[in-house]
C-alpha positions as CSV (number, residue, x, y, z in Angstrom):
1,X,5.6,11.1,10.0
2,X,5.2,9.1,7.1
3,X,8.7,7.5,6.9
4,X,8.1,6.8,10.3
5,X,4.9,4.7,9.2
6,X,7.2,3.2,6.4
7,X,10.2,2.4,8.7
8,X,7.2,0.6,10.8
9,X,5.8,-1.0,8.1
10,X,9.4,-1.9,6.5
11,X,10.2,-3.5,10.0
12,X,7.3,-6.0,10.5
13,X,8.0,-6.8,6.7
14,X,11.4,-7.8,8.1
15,X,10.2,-9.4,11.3
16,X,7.1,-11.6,9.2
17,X,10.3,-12.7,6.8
18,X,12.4,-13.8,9.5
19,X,9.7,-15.4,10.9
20,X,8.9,-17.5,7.8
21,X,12.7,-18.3,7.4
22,X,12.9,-19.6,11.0
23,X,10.2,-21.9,10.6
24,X,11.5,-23.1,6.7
25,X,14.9,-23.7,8.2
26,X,12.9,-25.9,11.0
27,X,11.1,-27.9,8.6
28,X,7.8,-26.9,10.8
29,X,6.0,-24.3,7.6
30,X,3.3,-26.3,7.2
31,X,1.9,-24.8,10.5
32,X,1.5,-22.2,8.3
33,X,-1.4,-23.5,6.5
34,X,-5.2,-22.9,7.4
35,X,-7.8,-24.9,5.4
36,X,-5.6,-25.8,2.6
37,X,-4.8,-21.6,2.6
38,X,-0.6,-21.6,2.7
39,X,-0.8,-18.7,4.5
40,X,2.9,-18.0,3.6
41,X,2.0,-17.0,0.2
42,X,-0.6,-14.3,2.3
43,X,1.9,-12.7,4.3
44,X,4.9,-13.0,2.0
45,X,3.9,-12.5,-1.5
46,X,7.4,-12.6,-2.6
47,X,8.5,-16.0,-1.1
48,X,7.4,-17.5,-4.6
49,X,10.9,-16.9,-5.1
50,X,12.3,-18.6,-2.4
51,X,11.1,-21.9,-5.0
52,X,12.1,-21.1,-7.9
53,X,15.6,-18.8,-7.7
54,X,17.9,-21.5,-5.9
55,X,20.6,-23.1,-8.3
56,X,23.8,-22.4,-6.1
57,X,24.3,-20.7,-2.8
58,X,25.1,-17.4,-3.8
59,X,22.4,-17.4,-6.3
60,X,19.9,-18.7,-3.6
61,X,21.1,-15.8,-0.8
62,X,20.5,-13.1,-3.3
63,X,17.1,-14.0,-4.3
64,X,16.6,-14.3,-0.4
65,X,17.9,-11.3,0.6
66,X,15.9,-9.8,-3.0
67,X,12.7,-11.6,-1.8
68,X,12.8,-10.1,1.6
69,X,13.5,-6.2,0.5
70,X,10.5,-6.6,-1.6
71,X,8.2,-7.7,1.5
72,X,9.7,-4.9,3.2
73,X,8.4,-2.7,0.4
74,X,5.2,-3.9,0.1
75,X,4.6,-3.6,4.1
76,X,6.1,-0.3,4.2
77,X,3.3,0.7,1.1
78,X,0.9,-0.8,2.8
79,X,1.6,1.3,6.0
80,X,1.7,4.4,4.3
81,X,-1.6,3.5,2.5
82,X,-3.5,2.6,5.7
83,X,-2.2,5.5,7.0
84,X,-3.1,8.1,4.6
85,X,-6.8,5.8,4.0
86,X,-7.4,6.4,7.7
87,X,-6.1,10.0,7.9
88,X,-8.6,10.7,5.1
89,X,-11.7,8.8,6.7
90,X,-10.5,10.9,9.9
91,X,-11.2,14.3,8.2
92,X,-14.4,13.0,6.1
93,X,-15.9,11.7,9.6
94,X,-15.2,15.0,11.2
95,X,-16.9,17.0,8.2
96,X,-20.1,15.4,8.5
């Protein structure tokens, strides 16, 4: 059960990447921002990268590819956290 929360969570990490890359290669990210808040930075920590890694092509779509396993990883954390935090809330509710 809990790799299938990761595998969930690892898969909207993937889908919220693409997502920003779509609109980056549109030139429309600044949708992306919410009184002054880049909201980019919010639901890809790792995009930071994105800025500072490109020199040369095969540079830039390793630290791409880089940035985009680690949002994985941190959605597929974060899944497995909510998970076992609301599993846990489950069986204190139930004991009181």
């Amino acid at each position: 059960m809990t790799t299938r929360v990761a595998v969930i969570g690892a898969s909207i990490g993937l889908i919220v990447s693409l997502a920003v890359l779509t609109l980056l290669w549109f030139g429309v990210l600044g949708i992306l921002t919410v009184d002054g808040i880049d909201l980019m930075r919010i639901v890809w920590p790792s995009s930071v990268m994105l800025t500072v890694g490109w020199r040369t092509t095969p540079h830039g779509i390793f630290t791409t590819l880089i940035s985009v396993a680690i949002n994985c990883g941190i959605y597929g954390t974060l899944a497995i956290l909510l998970r076992t935090g609301i599993a846990k809330a489950g069986i204190l509710w139930k004991s009181s």
